[in-house]
C-alpha positions as CSV (number, residue, x, y, z in Angstrom):
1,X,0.0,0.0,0.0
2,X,2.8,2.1,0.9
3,X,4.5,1.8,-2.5
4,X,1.2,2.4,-4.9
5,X,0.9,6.0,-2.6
6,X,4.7,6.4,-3.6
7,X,4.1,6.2,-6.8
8,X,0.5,8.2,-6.7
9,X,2.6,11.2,-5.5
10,X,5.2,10.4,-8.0
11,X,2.7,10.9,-10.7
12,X,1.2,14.0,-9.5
13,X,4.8,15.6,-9.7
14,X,5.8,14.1,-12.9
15,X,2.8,14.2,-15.1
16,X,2.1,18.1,-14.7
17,X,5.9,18.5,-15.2
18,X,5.8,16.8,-18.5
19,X,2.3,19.0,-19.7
20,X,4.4,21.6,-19.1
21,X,7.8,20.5,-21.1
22,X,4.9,20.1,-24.0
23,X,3.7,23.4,-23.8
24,X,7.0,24.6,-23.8
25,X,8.1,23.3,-26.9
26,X,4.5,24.1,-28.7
27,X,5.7,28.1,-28.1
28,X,8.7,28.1,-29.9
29,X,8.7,30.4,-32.4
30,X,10.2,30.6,-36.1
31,X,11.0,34.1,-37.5
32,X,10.7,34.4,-40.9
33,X,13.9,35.2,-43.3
34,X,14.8,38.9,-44.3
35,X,13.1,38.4,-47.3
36,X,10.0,37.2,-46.0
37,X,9.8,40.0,-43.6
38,X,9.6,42.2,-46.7
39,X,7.1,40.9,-48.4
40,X,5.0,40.5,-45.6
41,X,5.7,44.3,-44.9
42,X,4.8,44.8,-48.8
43,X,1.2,43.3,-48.3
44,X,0.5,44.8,-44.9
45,X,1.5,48.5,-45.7
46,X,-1.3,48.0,-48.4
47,X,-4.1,48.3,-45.6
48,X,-2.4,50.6,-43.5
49,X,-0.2,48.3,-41.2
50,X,3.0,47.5,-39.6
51,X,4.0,44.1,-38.1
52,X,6.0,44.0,-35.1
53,X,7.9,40.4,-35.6
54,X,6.9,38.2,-38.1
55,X,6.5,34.1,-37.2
56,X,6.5,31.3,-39.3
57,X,4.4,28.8,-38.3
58,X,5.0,26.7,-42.0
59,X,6.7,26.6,-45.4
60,X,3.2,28.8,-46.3
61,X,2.0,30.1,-43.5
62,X,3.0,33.5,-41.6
63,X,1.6,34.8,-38.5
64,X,1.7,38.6,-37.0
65,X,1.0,39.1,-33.7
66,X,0.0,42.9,-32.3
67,X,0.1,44.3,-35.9
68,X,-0.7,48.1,-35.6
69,X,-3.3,49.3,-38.5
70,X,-5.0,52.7,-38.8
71,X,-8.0,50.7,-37.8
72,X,-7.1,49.2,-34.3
73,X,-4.5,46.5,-33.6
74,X,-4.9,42.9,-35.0
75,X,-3.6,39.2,-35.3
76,X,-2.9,38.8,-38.9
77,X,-2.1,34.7,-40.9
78,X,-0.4,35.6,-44.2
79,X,-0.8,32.8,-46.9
80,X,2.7,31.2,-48.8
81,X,1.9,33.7,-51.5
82,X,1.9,36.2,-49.0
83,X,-2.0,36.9,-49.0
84,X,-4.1,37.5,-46.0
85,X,-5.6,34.5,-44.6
86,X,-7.4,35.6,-41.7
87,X,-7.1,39.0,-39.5
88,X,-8.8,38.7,-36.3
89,X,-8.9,41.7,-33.7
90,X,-7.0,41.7,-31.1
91,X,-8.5,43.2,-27.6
């Protein structure tokens, strides 16, 4: 009895700690090249708006978090072509 308690308290240690190595690694981010930067700049200027850092989350997909626009600040997903995907406010 002593030993299943052990390991019960074992497990409430471990198995959070390991959640949390997961969601560690989930938030690593990749910045986009130089180049990339640019063209995302290109297609953002366009509708009045600046990105602060520009992720990338694939080989054809580009996120912008915070992006200040002359209409509020947003969460902008840039296509491989360097299109926008989705912009969603962000409050």
């Amino acid at each position: 009895m002593a030993m299943r308690s052990v390991l019960f308290a074992l497990s409430l240690v471990v198995l959070p700690a390991a959640a949390f190595a997961q969601d560690a690694d989930d938030t690593v981010e990749t910045l986009a090249s130089p180049e990339e930067v640019q063209k995302v700049a290109d297609t953002l200027s366009k509708i009045g708006c600046q990105a602060p850092q520009v992720e990338k989350e694939s080989d054809d997909l580009f996120e912008v978090d915070d992006a200040t626009c002359e209409i509020g600040q947003y969460d902008i997903k840039l296509n491989g072509d360097y299109k926008i995907w989705v912009m969603s406010l962000d409050e």
